[in-house]
C-alpha positions as CSV (number, residue, x, y, z in Angstrom):
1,X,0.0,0.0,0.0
2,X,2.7,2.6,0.6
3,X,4.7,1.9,-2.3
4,X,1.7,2.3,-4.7
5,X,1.2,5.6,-3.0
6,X,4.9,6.6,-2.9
7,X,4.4,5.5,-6.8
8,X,1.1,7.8,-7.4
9,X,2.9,10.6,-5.4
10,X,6.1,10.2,-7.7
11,X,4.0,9.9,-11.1
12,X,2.0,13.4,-9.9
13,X,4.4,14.9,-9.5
14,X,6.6,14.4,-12.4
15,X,2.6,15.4,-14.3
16,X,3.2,18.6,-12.8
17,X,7.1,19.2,-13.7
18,X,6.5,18.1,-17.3
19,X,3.0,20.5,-17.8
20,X,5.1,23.7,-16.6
21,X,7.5,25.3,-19.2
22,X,10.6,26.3,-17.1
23,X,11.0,30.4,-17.3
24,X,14.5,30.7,-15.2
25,X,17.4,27.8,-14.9
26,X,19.3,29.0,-11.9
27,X,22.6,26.6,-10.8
28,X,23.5,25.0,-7.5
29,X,26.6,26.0,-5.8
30,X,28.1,23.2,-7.8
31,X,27.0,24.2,-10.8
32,X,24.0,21.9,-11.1
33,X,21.2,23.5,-13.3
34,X,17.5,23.3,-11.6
35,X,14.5,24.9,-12.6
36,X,14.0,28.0,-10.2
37,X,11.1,30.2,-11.5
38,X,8.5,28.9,-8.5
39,X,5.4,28.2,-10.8
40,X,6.0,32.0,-11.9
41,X,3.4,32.6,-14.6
42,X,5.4,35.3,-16.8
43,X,8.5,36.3,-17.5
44,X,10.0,39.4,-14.9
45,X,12.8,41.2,-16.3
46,X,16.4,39.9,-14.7
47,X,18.0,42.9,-12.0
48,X,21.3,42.8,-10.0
49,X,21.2,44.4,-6.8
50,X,24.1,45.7,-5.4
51,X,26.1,43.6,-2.6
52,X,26.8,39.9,-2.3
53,X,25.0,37.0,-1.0
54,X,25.8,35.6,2.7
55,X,28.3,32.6,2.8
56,X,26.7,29.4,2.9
57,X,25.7,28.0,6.0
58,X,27.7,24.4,6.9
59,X,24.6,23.2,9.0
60,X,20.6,23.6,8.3
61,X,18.7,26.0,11.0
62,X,15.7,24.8,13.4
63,X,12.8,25.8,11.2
64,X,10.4,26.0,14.3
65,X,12.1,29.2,15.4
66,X,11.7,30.7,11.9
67,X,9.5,33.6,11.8
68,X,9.3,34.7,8.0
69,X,8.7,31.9,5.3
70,X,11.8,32.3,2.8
71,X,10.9,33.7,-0.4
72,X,11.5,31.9,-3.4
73,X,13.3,33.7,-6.5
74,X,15.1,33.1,-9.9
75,X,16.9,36.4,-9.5
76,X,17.2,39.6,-7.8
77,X,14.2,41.4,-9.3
78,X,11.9,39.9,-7.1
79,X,13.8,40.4,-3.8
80,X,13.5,43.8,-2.2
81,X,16.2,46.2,-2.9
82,X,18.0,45.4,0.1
83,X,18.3,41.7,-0.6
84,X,19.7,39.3,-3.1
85,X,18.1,36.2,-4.9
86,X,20.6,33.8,-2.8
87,X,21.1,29.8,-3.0
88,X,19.8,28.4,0.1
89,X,21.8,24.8,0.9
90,X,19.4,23.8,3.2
91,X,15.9,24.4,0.6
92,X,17.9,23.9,-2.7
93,X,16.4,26.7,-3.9
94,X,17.4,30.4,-4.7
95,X,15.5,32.8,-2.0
96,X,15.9,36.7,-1.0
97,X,18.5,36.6,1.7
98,X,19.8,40.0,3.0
99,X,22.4,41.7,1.1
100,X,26.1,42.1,2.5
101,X,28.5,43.9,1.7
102,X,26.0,47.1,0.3
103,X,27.5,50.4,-1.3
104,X,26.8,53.5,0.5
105,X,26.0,56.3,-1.7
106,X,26.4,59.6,-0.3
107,X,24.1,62.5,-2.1
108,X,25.7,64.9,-3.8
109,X,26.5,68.8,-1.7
110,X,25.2,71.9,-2.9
């Protein structure tokens, strides 16, 4: 009984991968392609936000003290300006992390 649902589970969800058209192909720290548009319907223009990424973690948080659910992106255009569109090791899967490393741009004087 469990393997013929492990084997419907399986078979769905292949269904689903094959019926979406993959809009971004983002890479894995070891430069393993994956498909990392979310189930995005259209195509958002790529944008590079200033800064870097955070280094990646060695060791996978407690997800019971999280308070935000991670965002899912295929670049930086749909993080908020003060984040990047980050691999995460422990999802495997790009998501908005906070940007390091960020310019500061003093306004011009008088």
């Amino acid at each position: 009984m469990v393997r013929l649902l492990i084997a419907l589970l399986l078979t769905t969800a292949l269904m689903a991968r094959e019926s979406h058209a993959c809009l971004y192909t983002c890479l894995t720290p070891s430069n393993e392609k994956y498909c990392c548009d979310s189930n995005l319907d259209r195509v958002i223009p790529p944008e590079i936000h200033p800064g870097t990424c955070p280094i990646t973690r060695p060791e996978c948080p407690d997800v019971r003290t999280r308070v935000e659910t991670p965002k899912l992106c295929p670049h930086d255009g749909l993080c908020d300006k003060t984040s990047k569109c980050c691999y995460d090791i422990c999802l495997e899967h790009h998501v908005c992390k906070p940007v390091l490393n960020v310019p500061i741009i003093f306004p011009e004087g008088p």
